[in-house]
C-alpha positions as a Markdown table, in Angstrom:
| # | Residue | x | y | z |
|---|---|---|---|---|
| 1 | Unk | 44.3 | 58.4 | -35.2 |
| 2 | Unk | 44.8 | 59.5 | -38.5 |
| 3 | Unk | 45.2 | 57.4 | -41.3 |
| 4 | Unk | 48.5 | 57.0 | -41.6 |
| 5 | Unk | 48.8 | 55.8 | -38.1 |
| 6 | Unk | 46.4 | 53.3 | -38.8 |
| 7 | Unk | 48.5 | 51.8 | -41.9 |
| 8 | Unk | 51.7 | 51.8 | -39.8 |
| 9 | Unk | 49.8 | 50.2 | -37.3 |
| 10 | Unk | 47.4 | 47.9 | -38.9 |
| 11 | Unk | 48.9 | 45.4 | -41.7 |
| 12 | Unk | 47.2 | 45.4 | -45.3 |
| 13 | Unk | 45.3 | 42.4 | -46.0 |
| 14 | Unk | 48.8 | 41.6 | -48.5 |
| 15 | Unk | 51.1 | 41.4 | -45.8 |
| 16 | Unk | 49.1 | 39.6 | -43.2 |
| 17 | Unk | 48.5 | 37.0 | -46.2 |
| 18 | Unk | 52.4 | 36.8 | -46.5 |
| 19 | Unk | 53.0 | 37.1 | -42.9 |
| 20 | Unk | 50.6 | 34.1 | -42.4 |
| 21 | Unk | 52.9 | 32.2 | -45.2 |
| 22 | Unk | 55.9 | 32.5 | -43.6 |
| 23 | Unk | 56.1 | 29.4 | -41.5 |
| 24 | Unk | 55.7 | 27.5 | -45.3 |
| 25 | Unk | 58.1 | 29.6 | -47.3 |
| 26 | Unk | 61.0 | 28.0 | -45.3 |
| 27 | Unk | 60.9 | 25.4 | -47.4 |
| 28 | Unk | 61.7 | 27.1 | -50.5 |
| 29 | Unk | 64.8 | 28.0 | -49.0 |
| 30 | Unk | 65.4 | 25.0 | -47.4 |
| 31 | Unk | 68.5 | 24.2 | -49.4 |
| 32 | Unk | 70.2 | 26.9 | -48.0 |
| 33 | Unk | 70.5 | 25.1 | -44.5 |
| 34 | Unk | 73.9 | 24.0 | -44.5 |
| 35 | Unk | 72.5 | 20.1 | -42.4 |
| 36 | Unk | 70.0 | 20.1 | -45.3 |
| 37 | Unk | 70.8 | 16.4 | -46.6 |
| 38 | Unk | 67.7 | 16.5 | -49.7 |
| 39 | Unk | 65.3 | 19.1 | -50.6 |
| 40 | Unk | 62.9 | 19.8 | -48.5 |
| 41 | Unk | 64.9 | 18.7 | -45.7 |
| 42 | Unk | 64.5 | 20.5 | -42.3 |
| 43 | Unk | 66.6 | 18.9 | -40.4 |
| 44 | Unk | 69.4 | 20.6 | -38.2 |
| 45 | Unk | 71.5 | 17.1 | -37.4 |
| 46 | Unk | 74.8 | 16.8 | -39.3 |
| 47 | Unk | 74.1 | 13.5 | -41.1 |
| 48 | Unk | 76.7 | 11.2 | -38.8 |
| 49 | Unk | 74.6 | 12.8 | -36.1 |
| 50 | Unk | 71.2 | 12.2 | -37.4 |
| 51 | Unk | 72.4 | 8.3 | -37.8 |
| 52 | Unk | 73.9 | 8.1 | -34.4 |
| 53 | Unk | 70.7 | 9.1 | -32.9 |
| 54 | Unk | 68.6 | 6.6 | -35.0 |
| 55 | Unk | 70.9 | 4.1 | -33.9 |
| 56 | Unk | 70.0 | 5.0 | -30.1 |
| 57 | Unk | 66.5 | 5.0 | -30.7 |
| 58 | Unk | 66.7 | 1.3 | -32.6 |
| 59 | Unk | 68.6 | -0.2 | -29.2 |
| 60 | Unk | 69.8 | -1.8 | -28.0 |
| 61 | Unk | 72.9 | 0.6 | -27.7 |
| 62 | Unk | 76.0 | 2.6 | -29.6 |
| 63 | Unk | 79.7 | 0.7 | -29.3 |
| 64 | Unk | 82.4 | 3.1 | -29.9 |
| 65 | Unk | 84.6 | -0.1 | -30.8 |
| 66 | Unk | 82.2 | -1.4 | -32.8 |
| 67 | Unk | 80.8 | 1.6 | -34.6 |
| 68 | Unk | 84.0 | 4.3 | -34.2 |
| 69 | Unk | 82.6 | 7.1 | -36.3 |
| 70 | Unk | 79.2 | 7.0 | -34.5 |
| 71 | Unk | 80.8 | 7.2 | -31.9 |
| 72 | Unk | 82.9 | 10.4 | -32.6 |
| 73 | Unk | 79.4 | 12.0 | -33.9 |
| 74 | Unk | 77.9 | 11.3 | -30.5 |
| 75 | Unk | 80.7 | 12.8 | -28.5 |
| 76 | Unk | 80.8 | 15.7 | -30.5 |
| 77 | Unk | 77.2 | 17.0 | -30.9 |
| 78 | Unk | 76.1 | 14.8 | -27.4 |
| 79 | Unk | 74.2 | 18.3 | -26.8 |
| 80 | Unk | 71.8 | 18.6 | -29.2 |
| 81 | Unk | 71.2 | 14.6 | -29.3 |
| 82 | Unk | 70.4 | 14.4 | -25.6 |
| 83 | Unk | 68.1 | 17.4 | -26.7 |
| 84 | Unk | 65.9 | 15.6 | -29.4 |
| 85 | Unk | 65.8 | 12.6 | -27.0 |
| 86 | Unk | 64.6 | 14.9 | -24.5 |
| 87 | Unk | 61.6 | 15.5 | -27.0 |
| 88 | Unk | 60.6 | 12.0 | -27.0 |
| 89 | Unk | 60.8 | 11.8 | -23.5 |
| 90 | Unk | 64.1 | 9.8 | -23.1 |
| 91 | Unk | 67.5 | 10.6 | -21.7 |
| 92 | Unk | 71.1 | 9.3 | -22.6 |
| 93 | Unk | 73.0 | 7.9 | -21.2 |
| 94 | Unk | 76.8 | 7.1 | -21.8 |
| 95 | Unk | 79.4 | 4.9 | -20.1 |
| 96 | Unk | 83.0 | 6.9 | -21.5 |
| 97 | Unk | 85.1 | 4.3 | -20.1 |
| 98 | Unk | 83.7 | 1.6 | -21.4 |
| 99 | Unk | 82.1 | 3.6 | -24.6 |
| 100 | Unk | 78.9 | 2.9 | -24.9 |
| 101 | Unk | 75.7 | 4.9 | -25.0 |
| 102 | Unk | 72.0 | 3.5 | -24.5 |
| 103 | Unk | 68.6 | 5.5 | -24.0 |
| 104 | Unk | 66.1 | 5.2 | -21.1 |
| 105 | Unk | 62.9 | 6.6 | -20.2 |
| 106 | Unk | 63.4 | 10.0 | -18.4 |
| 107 | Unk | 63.2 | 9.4 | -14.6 |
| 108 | Unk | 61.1 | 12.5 | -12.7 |
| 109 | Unk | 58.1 | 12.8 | -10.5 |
| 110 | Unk | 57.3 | 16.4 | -12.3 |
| 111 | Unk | 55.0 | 14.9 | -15.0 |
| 112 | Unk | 53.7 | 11.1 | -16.3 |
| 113 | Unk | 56.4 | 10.7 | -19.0 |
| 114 | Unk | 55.0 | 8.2 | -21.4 |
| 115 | Unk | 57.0 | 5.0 | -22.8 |
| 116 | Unk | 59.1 | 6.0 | -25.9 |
| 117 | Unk | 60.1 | 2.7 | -27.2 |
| 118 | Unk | 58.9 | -1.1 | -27.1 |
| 119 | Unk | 59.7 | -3.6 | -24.2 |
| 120 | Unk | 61.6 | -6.3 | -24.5 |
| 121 | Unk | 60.1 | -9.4 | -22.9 |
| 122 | Unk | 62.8 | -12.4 | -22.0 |
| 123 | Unk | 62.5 | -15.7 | -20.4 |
| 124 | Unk | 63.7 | -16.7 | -16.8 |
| 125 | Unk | 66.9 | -18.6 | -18.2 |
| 126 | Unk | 67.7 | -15.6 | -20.1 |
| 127 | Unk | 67.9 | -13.6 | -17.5 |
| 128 | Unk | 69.8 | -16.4 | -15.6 |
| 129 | Unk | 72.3 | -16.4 | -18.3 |
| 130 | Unk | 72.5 | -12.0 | -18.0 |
| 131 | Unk | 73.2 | -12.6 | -14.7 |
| 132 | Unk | 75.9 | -15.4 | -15.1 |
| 133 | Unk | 77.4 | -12.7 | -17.6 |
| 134 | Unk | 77.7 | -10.2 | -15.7 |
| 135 | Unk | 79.1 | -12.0 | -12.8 |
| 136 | Unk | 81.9 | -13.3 | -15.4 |
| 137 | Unk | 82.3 | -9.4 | -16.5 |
| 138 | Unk | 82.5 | -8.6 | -13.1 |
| 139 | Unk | 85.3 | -11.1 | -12.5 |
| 140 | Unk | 87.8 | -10.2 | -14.4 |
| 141 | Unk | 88.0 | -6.5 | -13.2 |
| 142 | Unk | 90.6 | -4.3 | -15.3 |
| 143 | Unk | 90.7 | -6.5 | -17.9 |
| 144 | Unk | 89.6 | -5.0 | -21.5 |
| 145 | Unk | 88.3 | -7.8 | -23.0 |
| 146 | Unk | 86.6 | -11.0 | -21.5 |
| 147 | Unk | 85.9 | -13.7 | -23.2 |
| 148 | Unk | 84.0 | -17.3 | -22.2 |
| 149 | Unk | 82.9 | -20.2 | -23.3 |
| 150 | Unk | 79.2 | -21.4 | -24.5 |
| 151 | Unk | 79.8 | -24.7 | -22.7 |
| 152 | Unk | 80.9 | -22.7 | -19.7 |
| 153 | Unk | 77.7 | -20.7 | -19.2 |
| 154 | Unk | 75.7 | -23.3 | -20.2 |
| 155 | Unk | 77.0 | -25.1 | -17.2 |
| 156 | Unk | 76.7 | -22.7 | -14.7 |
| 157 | Unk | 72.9 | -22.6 | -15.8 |
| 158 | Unk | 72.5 | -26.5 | -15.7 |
| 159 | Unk | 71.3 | -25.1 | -11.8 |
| 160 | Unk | 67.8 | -24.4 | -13.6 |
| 161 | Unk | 67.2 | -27.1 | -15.9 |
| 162 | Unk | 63.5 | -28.5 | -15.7 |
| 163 | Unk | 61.9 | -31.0 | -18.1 |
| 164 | Unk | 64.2 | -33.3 | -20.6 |
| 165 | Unk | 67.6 | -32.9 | -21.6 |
| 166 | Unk | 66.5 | -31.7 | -25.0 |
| 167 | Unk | 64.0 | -29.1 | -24.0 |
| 168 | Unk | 66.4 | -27.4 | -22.0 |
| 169 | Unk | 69.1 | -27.1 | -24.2 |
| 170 | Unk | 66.6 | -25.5 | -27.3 |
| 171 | Unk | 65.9 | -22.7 | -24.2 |
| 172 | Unk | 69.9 | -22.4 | -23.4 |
| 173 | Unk | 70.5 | -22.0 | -27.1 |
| 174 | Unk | 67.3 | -19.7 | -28.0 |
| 175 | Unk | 68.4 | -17.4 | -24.6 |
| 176 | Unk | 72.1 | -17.6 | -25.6 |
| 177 | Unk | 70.6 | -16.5 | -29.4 |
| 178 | Unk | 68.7 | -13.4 | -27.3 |
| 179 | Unk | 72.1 | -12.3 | -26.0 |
| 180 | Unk | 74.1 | -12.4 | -29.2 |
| 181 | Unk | 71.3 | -11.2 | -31.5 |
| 182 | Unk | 68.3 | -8.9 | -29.8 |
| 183 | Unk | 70.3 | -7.7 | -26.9 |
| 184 | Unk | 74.0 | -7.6 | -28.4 |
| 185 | Unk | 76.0 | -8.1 | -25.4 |
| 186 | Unk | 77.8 | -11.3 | -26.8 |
| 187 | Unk | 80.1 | -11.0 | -29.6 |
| 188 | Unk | 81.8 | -13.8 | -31.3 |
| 189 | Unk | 85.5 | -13.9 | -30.5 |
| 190 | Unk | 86.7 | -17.5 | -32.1 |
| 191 | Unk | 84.9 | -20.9 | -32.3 |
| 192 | Unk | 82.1 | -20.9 | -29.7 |
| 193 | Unk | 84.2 | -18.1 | -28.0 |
| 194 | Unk | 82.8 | -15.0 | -27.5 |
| 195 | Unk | 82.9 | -11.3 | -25.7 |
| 196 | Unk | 80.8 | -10.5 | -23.3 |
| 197 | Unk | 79.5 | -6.4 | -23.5 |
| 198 | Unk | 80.3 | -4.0 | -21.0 |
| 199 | Unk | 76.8 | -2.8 | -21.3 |
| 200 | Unk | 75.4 | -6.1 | -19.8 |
| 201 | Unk | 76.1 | -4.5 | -16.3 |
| 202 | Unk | 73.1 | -2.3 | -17.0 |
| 203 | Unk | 70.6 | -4.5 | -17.9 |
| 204 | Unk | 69.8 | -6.1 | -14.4 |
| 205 | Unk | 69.8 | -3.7 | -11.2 |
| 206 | Unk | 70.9 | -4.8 | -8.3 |
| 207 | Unk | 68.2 | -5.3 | -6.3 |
| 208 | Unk | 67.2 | -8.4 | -9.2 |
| 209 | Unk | 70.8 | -9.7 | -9.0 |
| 210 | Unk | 70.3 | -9.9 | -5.2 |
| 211 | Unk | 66.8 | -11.7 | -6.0 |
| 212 | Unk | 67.6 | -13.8 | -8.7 |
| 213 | Unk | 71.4 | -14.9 | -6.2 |
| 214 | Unk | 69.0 | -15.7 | -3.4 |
| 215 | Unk | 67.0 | -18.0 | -6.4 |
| 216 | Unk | 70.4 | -19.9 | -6.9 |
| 217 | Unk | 71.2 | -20.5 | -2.9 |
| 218 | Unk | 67.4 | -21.8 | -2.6 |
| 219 | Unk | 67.7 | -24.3 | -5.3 |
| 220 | Unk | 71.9 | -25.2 | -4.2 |
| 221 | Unk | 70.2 | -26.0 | -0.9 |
| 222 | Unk | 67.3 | -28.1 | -2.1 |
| 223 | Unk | 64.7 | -25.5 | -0.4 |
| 224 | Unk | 63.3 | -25.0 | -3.8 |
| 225 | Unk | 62.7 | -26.6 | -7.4 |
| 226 | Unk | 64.2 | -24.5 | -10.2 |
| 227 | Unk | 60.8 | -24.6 | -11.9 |
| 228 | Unk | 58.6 | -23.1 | -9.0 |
| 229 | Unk | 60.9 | -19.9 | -10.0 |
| 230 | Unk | 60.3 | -19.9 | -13.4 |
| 231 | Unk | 57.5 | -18.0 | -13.2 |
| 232 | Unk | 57.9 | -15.5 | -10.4 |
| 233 | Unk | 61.2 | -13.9 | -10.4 |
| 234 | Unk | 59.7 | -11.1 | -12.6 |
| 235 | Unk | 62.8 | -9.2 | -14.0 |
| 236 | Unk | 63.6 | -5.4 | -14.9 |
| 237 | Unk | 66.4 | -4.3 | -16.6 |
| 238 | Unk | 68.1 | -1.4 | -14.1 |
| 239 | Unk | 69.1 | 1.7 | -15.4 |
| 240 | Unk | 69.1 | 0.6 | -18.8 |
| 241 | Unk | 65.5 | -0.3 | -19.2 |
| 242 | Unk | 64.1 | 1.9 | -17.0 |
| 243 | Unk | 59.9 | 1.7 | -17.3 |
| 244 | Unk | 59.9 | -1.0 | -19.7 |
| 245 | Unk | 61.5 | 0.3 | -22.3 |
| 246 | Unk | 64.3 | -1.7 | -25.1 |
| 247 | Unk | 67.2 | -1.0 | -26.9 |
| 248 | Unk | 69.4 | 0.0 | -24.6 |
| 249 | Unk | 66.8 | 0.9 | -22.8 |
| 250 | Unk | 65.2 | -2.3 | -22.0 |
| 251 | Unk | 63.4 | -3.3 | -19.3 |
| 252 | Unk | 63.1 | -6.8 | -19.0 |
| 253 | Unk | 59.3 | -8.8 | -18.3 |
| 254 | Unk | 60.0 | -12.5 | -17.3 |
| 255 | Unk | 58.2 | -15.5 | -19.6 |
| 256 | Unk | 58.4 | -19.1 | -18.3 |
| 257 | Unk | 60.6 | -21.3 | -20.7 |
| 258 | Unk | 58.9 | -24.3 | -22.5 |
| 259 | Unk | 57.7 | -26.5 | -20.4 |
């Protein structure tokens, strides 16, 4: 091979030195990427899109009534989201009817996916009250809004009460707290009025709504204490919490009330 061949062939020490730099030097053009939102930015997320799927991966879900331009971002680059979740081992998934969009640990038997986000841990009585929610939701089928009463679910969970008067009430108020504030599917609709989520439907499966109905027939029958329960009706969170995980995504592990 004559030497010539061997310099076409063979890089100089130069261009192997820049070759090795190239990976780096992006960033010296890096404001030349149109999604670039400060220098040295390497994102490739338009910025509504980059905050839609923050807001996915903070839980517990995205309301295209309550957040409309999130929303519209999600719809319109649900691609490449779904994508990025895929990298952290997630999926998405989104309810169009309803509009709302949560993300779960990726179900598959091809590899052990690990846990992506925290779990959420809630008490018997607050997944009681989930339950009474969602058969109130259920209840009023084609309607677009439904709204009840504090006092109302607060009775249909008098069923459960253990212990004094007072103790049970600071649980009703710190699950009915849970609802409103961790989990979000109770929003305030007037004085102690509020709406319940659409997205509560995903949060128990129904093989724990057939577990935790055959609870309530026990103790309507007198077979069974309310308080033997507490402790073993262990709950997960169906599709929306699949493996444990919160935000949308969050499966539920039971805690006994105070005693």
């Amino acid at each position: 091979m004559s030497p010539a061949d061997h310099n076409t062939d063979t890089p100089s020490a130069e261009e192997g030195a820049a070759s090795a730099r190239e990976p780096f030097a992006s960033a010296e053009i890096v404001d030349d990427i149109p999604s670039a939102l400060w220098s040295g930015d390497t994102g490739t997320l338009r910025e509504r899109t980059r905050r839609v799927l923050l807001e996915l991966l903070k839980g517990p879900y995205v309301s295209g009534t309550q957040s409309p331009q999130l929303w519209a971002a999600l719809v319109a680059d649900e691609g490449f989201v779904r994508s990025r979740l895929h990298d952290l081992f997630l999926d998405l998934v989104i309810d169009r009817v309803d509009e709302f969009a949560f993300t779960r640990k990726i179900v598959t038997d091809e590899i052990d996916a690990p846990a992506a986000v925290r779990s959420e841990r809630l008490t018997f009585l607050d997944t009681a009250m989930l339950l009474v929610l969602r058969q109130l939701l259920l209840a009023a089928p084609g309607e677009t809004r439904v709204i009840v009463d504090r006092e109302e679910v607060y009775e249909r969970l008098a069923i459960y009460r253990t212990g004094d008067e007072s103790t049970f009430q600071r649980n009703l108020n710190g699950a009915w707290s849970r609802m409103s504030n961790r989990l979000r599917v109770l929003h305030k609709a007037g004085e102690d009025r509020f709406e319940i989520s659409p997205m509560v439907k995903f949060l128990i499966d129904e093989d724990r709504v057939r577990e935790l109905i055959a609870v309530y027939e026990r103790i309507a029958a007198g077979e069974t204490d309310a308080g033997e329960d507490f402790g073993d009706a262990d709950t997960g969170a169906g599709d929306a919490g699949a493996e444990g995980d919160s935000g949308g995504d969050a499966e539920t592990d039971t805690e006994e009330d105070d005693a």
